[in-house]
Backbone as XML, in Angstrom:
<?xml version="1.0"?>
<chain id="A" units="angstrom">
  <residue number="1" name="UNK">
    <atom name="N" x="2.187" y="-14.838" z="-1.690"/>
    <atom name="CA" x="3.444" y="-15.494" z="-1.450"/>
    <atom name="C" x="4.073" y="-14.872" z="-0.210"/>
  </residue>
  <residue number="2" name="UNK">
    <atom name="N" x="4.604" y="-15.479" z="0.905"/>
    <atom name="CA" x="5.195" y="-15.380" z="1.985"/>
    <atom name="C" x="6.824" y="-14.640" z="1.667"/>
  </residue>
  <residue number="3" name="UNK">
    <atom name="N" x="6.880" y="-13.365" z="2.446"/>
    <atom name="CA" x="7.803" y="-12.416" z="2.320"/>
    <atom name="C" x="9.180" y="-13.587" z="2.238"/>
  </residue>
  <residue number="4" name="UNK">
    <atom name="N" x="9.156" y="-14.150" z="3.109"/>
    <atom name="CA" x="9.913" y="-15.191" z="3.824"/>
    <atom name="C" x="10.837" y="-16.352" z="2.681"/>
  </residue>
  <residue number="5" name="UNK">
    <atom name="N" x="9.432" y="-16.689" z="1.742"/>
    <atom name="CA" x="10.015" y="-18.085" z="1.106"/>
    <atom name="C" x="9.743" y="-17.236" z="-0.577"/>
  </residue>
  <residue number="6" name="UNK">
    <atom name="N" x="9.668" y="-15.880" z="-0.656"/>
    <atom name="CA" x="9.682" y="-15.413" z="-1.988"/>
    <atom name="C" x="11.463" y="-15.168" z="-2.243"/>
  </residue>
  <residue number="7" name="UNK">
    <atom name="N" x="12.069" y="-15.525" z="-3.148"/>
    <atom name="CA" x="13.430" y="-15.114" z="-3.751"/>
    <atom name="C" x="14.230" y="-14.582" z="-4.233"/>
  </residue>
  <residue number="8" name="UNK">
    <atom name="N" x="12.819" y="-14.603" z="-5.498"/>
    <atom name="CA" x="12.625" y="-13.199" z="-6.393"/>
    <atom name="C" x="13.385" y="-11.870" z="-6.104"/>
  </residue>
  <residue number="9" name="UNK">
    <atom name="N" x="14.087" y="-11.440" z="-6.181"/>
    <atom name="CA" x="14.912" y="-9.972" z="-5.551"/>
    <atom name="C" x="14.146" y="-9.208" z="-7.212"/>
  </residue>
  <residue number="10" name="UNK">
    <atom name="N" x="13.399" y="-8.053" z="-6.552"/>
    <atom name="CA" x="13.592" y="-6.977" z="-7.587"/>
    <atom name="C" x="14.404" y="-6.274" z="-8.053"/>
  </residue>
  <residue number="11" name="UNK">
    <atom name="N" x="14.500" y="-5.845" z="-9.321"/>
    <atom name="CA" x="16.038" y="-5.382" z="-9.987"/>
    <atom name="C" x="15.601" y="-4.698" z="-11.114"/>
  </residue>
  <residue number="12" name="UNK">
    <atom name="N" x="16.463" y="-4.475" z="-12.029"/>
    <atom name="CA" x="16.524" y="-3.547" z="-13.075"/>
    <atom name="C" x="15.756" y="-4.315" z="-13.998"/>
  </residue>
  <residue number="13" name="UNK">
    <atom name="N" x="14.462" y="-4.469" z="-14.501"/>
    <atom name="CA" x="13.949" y="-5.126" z="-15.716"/>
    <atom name="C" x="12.969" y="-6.820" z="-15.067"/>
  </residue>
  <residue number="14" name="UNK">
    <atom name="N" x="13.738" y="-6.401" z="-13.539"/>
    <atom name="CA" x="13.127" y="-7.533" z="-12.955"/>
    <atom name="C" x="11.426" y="-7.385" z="-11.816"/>
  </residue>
  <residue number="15" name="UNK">
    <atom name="N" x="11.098" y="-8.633" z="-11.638"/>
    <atom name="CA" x="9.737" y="-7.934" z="-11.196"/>
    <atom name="C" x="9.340" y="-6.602" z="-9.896"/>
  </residue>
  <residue number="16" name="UNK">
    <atom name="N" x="8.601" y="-6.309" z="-10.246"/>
    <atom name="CA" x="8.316" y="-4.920" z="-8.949"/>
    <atom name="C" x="7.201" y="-5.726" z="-7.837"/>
  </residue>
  <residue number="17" name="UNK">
    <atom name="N" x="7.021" y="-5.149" z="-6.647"/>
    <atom name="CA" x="6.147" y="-5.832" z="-5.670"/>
    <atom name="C" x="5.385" y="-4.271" z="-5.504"/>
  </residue>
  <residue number="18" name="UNK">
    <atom name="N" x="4.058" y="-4.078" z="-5.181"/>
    <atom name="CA" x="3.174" y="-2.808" z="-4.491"/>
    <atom name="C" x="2.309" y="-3.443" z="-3.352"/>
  </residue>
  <residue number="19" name="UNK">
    <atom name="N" x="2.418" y="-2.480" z="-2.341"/>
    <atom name="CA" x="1.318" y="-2.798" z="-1.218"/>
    <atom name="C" x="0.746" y="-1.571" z="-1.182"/>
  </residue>
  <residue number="20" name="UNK">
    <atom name="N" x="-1.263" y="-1.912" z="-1.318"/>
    <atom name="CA" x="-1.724" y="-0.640" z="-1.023"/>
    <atom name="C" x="-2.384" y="-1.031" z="0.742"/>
  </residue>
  <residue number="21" name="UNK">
    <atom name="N" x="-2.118" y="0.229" z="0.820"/>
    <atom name="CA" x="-3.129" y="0.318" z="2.252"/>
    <atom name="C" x="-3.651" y="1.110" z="2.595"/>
  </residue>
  <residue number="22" name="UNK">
    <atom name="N" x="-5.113" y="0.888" z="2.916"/>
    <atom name="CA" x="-6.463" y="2.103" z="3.078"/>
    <atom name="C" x="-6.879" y="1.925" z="4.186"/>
  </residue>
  <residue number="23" name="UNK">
    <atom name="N" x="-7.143" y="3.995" z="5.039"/>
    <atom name="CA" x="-7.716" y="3.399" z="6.404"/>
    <atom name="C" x="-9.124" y="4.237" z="6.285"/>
  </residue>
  <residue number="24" name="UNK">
    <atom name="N" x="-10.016" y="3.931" z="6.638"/>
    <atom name="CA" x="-11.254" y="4.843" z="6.604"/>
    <atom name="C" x="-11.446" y="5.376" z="8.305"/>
  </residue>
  <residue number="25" name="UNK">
    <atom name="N" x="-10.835" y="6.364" z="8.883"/>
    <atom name="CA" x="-11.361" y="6.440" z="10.104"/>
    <atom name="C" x="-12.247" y="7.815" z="10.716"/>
  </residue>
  <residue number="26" name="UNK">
    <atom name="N" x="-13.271" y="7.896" z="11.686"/>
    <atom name="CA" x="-14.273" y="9.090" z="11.833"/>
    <atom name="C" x="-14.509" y="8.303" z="13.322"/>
  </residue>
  <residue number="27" name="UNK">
    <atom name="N" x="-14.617" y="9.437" z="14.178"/>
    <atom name="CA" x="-15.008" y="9.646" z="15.308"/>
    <atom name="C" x="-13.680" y="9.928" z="16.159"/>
  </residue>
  <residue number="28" name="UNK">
    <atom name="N" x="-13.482" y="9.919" z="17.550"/>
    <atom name="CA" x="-12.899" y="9.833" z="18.406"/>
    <atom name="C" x="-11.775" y="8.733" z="18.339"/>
  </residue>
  <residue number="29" name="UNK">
    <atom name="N" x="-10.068" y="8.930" z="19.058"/>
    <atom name="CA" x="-9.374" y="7.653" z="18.917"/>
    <atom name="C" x="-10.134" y="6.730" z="19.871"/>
  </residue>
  <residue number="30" name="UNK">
    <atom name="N" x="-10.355" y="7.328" z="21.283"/>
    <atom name="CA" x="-10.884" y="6.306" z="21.897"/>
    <atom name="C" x="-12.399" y="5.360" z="21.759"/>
  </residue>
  <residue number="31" name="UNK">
    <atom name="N" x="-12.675" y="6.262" z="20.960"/>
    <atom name="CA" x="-14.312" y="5.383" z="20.434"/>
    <atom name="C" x="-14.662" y="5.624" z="19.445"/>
  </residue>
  <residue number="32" name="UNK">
    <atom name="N" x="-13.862" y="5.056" z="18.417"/>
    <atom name="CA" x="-13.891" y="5.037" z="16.913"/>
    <atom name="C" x="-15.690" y="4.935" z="16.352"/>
  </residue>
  <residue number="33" name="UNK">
    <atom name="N" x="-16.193" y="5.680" z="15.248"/>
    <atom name="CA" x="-17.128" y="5.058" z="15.008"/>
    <atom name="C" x="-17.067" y="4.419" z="14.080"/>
  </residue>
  <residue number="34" name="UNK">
    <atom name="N" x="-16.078" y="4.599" z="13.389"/>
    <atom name="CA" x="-15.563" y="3.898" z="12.234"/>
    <atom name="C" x="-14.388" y="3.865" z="12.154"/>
  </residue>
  <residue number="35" name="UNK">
    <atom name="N" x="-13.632" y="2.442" z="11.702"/>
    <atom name="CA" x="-11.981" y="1.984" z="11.837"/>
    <atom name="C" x="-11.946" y="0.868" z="10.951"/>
  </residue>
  <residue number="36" name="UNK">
    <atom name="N" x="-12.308" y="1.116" z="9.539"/>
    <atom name="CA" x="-11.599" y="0.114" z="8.083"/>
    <atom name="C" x="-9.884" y="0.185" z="7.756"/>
  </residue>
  <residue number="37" name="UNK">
    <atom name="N" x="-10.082" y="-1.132" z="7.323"/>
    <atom name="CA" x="-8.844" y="-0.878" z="6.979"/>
    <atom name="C" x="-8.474" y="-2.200" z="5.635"/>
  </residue>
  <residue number="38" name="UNK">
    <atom name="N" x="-7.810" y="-2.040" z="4.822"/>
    <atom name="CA" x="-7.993" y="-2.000" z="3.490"/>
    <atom name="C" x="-6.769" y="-2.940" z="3.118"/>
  </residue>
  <residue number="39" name="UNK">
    <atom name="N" x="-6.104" y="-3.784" z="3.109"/>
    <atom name="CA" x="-4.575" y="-4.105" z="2.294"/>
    <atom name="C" x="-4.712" y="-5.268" z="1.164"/>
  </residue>
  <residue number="40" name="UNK">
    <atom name="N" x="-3.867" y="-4.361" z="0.039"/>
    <atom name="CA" x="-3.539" y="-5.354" z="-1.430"/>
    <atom name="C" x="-2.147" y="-5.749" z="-1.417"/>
  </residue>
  <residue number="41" name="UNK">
    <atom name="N" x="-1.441" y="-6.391" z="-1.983"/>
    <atom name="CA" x="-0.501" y="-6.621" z="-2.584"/>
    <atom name="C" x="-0.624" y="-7.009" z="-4.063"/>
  </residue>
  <residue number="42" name="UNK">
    <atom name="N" x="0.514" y="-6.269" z="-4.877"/>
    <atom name="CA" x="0.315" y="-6.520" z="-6.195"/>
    <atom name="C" x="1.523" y="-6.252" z="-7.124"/>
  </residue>
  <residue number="43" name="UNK">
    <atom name="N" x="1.698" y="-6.992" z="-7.925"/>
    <atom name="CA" x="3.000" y="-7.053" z="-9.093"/>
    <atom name="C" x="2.410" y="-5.677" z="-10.420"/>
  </residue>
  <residue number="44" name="UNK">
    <atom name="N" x="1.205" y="-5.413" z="-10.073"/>
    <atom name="CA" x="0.655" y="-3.870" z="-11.332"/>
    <atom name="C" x="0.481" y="-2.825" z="-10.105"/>
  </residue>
  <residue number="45" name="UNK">
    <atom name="N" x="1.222" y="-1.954" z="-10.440"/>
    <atom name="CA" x="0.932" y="-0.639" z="-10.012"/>
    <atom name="C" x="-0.201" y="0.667" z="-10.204"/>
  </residue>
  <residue number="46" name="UNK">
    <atom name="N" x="-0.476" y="-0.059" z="-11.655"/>
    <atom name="CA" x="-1.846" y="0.442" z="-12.303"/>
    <atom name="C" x="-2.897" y="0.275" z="-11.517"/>
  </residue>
  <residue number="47" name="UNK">
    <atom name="N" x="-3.113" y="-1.170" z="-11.411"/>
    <atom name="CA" x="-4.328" y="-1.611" z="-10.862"/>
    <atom name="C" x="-4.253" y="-1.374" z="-9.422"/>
  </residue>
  <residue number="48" name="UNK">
    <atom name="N" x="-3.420" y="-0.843" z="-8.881"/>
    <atom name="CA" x="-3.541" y="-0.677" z="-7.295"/>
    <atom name="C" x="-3.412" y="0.283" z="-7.174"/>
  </residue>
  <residue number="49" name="UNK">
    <atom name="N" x="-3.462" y="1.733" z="-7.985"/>
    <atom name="CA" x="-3.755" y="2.602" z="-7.853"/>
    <atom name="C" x="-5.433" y="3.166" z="-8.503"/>
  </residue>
  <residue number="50" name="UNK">
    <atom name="N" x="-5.813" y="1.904" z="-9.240"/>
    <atom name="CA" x="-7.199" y="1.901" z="-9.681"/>
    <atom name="C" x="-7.923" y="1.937" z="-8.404"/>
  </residue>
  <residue number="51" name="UNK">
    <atom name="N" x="-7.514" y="0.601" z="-7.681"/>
    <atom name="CA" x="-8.064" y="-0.158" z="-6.898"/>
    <atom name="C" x="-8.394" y="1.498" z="-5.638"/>
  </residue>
  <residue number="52" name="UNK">
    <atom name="N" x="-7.039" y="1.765" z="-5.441"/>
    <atom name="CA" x="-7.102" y="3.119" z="-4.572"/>
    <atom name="C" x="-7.981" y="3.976" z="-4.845"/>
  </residue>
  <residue number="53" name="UNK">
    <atom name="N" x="-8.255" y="4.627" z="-6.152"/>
    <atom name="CA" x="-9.145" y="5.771" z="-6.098"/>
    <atom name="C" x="-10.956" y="5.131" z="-6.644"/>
  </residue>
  <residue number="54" name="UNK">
    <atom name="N" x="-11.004" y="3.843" z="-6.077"/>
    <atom name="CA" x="-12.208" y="3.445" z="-5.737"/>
    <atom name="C" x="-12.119" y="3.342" z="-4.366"/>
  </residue>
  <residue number="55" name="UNK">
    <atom name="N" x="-11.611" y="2.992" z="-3.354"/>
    <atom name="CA" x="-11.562" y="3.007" z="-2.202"/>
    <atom name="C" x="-11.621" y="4.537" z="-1.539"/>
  </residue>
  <residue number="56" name="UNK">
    <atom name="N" x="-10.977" y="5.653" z="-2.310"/>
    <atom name="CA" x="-10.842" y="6.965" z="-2.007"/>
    <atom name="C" x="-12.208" y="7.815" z="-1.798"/>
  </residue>
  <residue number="57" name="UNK">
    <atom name="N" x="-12.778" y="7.265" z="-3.099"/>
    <atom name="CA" x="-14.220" y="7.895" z="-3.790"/>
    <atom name="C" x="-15.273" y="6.863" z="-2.052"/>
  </residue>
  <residue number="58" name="UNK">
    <atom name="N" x="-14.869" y="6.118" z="-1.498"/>
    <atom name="CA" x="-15.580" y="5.882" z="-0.736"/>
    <atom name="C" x="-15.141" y="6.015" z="0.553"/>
  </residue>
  <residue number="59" name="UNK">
    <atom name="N" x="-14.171" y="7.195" z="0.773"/>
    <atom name="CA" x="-13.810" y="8.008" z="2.183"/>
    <atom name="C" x="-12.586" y="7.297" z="2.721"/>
  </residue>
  <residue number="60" name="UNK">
    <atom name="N" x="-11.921" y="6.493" z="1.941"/>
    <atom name="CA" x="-10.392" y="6.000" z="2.464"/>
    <atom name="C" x="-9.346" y="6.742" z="1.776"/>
  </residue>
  <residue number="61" name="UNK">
    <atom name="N" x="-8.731" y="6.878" z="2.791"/>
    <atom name="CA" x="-6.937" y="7.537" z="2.985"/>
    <atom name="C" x="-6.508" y="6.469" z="2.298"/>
  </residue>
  <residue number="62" name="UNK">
    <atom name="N" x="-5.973" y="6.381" z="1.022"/>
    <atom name="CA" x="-5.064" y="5.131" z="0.751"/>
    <atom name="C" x="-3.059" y="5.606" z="0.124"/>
  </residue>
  <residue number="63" name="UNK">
    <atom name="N" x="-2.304" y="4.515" z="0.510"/>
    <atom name="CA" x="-0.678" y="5.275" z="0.246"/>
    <atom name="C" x="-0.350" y="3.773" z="-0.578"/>
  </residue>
  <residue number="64" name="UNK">
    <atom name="N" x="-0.238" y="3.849" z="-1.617"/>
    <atom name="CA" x="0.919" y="3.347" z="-2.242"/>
    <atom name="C" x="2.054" y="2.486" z="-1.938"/>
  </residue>
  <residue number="65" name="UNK">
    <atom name="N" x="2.732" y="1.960" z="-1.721"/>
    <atom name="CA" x="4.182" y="1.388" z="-1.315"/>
    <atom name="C" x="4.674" y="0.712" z="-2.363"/>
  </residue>
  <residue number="66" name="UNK">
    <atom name="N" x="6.383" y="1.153" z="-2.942"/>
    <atom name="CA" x="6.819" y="0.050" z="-3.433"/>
    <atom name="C" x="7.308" y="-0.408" z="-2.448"/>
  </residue>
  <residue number="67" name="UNK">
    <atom name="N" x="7.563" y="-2.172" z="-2.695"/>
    <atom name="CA" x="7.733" y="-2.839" z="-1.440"/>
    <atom name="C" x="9.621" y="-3.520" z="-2.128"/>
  </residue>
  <residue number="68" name="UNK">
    <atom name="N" x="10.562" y="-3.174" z="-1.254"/>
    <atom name="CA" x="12.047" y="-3.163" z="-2.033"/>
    <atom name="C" x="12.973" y="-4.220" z="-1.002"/>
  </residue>
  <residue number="69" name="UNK">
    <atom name="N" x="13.436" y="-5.092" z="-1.175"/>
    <atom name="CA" x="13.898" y="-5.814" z="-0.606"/>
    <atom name="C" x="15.246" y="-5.408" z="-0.167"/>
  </residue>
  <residue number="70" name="UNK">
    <atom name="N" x="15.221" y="-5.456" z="1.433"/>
    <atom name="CA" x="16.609" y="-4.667" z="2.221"/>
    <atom name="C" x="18.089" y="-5.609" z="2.187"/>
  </residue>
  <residue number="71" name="UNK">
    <atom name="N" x="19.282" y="-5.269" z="1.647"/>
    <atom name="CA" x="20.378" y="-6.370" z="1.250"/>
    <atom name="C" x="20.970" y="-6.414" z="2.546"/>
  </residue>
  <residue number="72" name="UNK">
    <atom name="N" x="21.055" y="-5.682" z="3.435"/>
    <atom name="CA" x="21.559" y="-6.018" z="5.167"/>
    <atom name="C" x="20.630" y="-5.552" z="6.157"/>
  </residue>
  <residue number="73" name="UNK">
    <atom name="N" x="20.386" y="-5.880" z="7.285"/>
    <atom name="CA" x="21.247" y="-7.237" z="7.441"/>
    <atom name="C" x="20.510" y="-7.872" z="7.355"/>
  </residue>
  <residue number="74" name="UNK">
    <atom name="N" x="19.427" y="-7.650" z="6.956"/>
    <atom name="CA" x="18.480" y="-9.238" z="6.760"/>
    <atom name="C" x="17.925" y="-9.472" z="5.480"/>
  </residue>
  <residue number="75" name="UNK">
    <atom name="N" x="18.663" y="-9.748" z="4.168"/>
    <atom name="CA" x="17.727" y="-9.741" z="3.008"/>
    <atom name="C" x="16.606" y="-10.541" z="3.002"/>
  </residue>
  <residue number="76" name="UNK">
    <atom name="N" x="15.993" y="-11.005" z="3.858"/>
    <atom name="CA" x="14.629" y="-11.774" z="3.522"/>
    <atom name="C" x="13.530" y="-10.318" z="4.180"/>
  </residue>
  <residue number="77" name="UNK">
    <atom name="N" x="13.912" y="-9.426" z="4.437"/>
    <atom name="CA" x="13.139" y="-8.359" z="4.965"/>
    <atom name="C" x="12.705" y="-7.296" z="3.857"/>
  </residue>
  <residue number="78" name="UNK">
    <atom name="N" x="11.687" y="-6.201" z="4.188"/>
    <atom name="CA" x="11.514" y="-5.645" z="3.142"/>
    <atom name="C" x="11.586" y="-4.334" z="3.455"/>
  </residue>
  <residue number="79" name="UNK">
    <atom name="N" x="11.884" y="-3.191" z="2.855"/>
    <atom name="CA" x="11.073" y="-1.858" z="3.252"/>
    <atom name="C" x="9.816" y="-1.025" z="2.182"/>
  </residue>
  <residue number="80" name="UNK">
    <atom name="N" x="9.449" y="-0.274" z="2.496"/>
    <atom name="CA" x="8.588" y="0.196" z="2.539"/>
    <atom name="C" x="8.609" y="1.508" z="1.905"/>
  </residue>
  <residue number="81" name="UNK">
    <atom name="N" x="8.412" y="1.808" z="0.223"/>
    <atom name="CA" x="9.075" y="3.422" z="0.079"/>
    <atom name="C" x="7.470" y="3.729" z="-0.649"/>
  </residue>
  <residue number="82" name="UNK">
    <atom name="N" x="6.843" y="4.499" z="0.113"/>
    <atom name="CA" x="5.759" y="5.711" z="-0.645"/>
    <atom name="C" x="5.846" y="5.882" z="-2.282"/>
  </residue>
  <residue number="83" name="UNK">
    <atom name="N" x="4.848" y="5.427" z="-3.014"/>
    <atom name="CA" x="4.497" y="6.109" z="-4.366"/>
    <atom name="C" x="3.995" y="6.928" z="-4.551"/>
  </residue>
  <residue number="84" name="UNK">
    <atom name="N" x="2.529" y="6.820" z="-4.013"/>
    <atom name="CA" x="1.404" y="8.093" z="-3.983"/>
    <atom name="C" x="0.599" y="7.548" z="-2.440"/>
  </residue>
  <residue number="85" name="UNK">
    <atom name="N" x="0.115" y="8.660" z="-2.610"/>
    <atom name="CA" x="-0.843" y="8.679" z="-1.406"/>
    <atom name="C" x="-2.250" y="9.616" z="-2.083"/>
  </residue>
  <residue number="86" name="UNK">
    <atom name="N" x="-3.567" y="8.943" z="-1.699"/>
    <atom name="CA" x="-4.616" y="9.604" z="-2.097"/>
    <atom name="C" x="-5.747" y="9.860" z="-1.001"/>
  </residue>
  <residue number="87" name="UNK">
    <atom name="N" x="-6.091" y="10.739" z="-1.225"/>
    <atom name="CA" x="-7.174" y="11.424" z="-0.077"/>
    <atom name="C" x="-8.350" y="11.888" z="-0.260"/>
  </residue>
  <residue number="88" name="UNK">
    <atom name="N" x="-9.384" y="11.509" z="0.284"/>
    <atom name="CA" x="-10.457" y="12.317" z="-0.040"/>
    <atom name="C" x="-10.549" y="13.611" z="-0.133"/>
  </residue>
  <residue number="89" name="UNK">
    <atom name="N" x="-9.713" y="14.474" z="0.998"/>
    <atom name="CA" x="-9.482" y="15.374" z="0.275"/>
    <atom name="C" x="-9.426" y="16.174" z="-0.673"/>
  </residue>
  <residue number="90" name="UNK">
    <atom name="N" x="-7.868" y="15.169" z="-1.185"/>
    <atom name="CA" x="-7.559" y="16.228" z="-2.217"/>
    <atom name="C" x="-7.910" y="15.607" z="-3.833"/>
  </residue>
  <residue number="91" name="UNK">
    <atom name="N" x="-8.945" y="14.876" z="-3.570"/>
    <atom name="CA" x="-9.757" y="14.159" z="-4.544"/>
    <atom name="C" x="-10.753" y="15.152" z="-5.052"/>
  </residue>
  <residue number="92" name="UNK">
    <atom name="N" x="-11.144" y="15.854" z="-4.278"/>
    <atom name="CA" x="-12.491" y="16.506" z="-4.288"/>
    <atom name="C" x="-12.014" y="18.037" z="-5.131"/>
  </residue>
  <residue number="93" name="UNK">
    <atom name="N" x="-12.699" y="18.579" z="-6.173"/>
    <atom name="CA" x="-12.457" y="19.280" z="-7.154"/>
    <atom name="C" x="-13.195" y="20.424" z="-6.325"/>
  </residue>
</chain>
């Protein structure tokens, strides 16, 4: 659904929005040898953090977002607030 023509305002008891986004990157900026990149949107937070630590287990950086609708000055806009963030890293035991 288009940021634009959705209405829906999230609220207390009312629906939640998540965007995940995963980047897989290795080599050089200027000559990437690898440059994935990963985006969900989703009303379960569960499953997009499932979705994340399968993407993780296969060398992507992935972050979370709840996605919160801004009341000025433009409520058809959104921002962007961090849930989790997962890393290969700090995946690794």
């Amino acid at each position: 659904m288009s940021d634009i023509h959705d209405t829906l305002l999230p609220g207390p008891g009312g629906p939640r929005r998540y965007r995940l986004d995963a980047r897989r990157f290795r080599g050089p900026l200027h000559t990437p040898a690898r440059n994935d990149h990963e985006q969900h949107d989703s009303d379960d937070l569960a499953g997009l953090v499932e979705l994340a630590r399968g993407l993780v287990a296969e060398g992507f950086t992935a972050w979370v977002y709840e996605r919160v609708r801004r009341p000025t000055p433009w409520p058809e806009t959104w921002d962007l607030r961090l849930v989790t963030q997962l890393d290969p890293d700090r995946s690794r035991g």
